[in-house]
C-alpha positions in Angstrom: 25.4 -44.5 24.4 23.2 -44.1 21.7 23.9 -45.8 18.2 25.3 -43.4 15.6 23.4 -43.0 12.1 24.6 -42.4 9.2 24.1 -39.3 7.0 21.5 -41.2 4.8 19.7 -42.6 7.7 18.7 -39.1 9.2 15.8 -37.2 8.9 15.9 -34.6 6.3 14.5 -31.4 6.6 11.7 -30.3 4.8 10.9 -27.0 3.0 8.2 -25.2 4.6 5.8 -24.2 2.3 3.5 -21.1 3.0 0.3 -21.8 5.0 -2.8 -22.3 2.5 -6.4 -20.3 3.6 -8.4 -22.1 5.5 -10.6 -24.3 3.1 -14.5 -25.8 3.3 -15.8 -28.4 1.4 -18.9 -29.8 1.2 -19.6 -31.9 -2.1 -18.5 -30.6 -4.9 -18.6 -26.6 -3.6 -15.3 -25.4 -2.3 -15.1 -22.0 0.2 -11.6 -20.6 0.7 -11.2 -17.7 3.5 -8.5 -15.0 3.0 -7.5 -11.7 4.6 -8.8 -8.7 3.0 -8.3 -6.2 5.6 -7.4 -2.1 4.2 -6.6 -3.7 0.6 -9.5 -2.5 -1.4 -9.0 1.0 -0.1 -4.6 0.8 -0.6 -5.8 -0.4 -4.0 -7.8 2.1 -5.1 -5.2 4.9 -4.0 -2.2 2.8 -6.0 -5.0 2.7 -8.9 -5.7 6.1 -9.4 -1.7 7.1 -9.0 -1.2 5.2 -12.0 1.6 3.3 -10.0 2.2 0.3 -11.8 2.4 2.2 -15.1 4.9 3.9 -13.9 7.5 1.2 -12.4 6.4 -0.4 -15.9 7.7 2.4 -17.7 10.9 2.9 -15.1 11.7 -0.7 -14.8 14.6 -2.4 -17.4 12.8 -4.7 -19.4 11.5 -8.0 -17.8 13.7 -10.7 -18.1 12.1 -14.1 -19.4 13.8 -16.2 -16.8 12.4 -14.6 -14.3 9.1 -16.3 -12.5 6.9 -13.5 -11.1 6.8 -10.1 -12.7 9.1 -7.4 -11.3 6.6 -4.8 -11.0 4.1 -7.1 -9.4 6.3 -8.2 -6.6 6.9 -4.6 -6.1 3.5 -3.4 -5.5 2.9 -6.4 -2.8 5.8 -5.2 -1.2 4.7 -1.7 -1.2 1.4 -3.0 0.0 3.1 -5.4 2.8 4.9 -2.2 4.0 1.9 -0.2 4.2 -0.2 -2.8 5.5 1.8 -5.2 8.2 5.4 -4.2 7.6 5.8 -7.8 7.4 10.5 -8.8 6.4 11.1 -9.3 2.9 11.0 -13.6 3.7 8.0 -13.5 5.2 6.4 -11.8 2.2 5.7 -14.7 0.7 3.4 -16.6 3.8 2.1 -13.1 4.0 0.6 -12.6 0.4 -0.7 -16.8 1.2 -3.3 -15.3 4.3 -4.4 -12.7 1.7 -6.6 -12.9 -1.2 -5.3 -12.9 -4.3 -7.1 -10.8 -6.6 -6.6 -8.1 -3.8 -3.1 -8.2 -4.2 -3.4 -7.6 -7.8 -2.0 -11.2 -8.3 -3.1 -14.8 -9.4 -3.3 -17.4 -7.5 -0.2 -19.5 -9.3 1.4 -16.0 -8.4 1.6 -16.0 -4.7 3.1 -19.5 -5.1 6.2 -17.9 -7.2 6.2 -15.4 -4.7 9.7 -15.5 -2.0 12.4 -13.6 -0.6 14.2 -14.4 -3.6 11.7 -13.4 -6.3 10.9 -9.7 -3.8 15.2 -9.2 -3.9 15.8 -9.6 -7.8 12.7 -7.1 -7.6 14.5 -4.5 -5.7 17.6 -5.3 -8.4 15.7 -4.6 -11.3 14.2 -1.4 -9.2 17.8 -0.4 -8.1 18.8 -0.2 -11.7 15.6 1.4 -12.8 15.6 5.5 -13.9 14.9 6.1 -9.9 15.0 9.9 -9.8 12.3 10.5 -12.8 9.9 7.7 -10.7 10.3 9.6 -7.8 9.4 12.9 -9.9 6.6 11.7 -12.1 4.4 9.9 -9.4 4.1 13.0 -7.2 3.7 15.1 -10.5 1.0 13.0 -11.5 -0.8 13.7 -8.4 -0.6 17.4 -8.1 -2.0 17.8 -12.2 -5.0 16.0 -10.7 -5.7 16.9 -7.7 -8.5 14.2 -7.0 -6.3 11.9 -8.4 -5.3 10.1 -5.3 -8.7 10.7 -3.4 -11.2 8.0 -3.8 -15.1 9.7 -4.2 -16.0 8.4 -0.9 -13.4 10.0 0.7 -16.2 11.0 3.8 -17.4 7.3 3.8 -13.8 6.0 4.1 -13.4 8.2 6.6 -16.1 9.2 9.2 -15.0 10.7 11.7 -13.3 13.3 9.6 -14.9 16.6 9.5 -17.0 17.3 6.5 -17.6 20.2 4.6 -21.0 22.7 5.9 -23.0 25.0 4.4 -21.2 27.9 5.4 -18.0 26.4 3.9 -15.0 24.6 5.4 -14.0 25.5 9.3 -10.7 26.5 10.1 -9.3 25.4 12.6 -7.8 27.6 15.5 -9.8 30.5 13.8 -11.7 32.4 17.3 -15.3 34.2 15.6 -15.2 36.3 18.6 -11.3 37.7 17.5 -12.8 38.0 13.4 -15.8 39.8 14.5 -13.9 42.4 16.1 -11.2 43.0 13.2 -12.1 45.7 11.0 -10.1 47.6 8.0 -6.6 47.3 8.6 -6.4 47.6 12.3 -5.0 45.1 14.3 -6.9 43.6 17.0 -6.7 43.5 20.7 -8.3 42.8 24.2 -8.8 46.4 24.4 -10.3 46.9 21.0 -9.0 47.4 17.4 -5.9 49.8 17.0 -6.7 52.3 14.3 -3.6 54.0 12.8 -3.5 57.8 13.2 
């Protein structure tokens, strides 16, 4: 039989804290790695949607007590969702892999940032003015139609096709069934039908 310990005798748990970057140092220079991945791109979409200006302006007034910013914690989550769909606890040890300034946040920021701070979030969001966010974001967009497209939409993208000189293709159009439509016939295998 093994000897029984006390309470105070046994090993406490610790808190796990959120794994830091990986860090090099040499003298006095310090290089920290961190994930960037589709974040500049996500960014420049929630930019020109005016997002955060808008949960700013829906949101209840921030609350002193409260560590992190609402509408910051929201936009990480909305880019956690979009990016790794990572749960609401592991947002936290997400945003750590991830560098800062990409997720619109300071580095004293991602520290603050936990399951508990991304929840009173989604309070303050719940008792936000949810139906005239939901209209003015997509309103916002359609006034401006460019508004959501970066200018290097084609360089984003590749593998889309482009525009040509003759114009945008459409798709499933046959030239050979255009060529042969003429007036207000329509057309068949057999030729266009004329009305009498």
């Amino acid at each position: 039989m093994s000897p029984k310990r006390s309470r105070s005798t046994q090993a406490t748990r610790s808190v796990a804290q959120p794994p830091a970057p990986p860090v090099a140092r040499t003298g006095r220079h310090v290089l920290r790695s961190s994930t960037v991945g589709a974040l500049p791109i996500l960014n420049e979409f929630l930019r020109r949607m005016r997002l955060e200006d808008f949960l700013r302006a829906a949101l209840p007034p921030e609350d002193r007590r409260m560590k992190l910013s609402p509408v910051k914690a929201l936009l990480v989550l909305l880019r956690n969702l979009l990016v790794s769909r990572e749960p609401i606890y592991g947002v936290g040890e997400w945003a750590a892999r991830h560098a800062a300034d990409a997720l619109g946040l300071l580095q004293q920021d991602i520290e603050r940032l936990n399951d508990d701070g991304v929840g009173r979030a989604l309070d303050r969001l719940f008792l936000a003015d949810v139906p005239s966010l939901v209209l003015a974001v997509p309103a916002r967009a359609a006034a401006s139609p460019r508004a959501a497209l970066p200018d290097r939409q084609w360089e984003l993208c590749p593998r889309l096709p482009g525009p040509t000189i003759a114009g945008p293709r459409r798709f499933g159009a046959n030239p050979a069934v255009d060529s042969r439509r003429r007036g207000n016939g329509a057309v068949s295998r057999h030729g266009p039908h004329r009305p009498r």
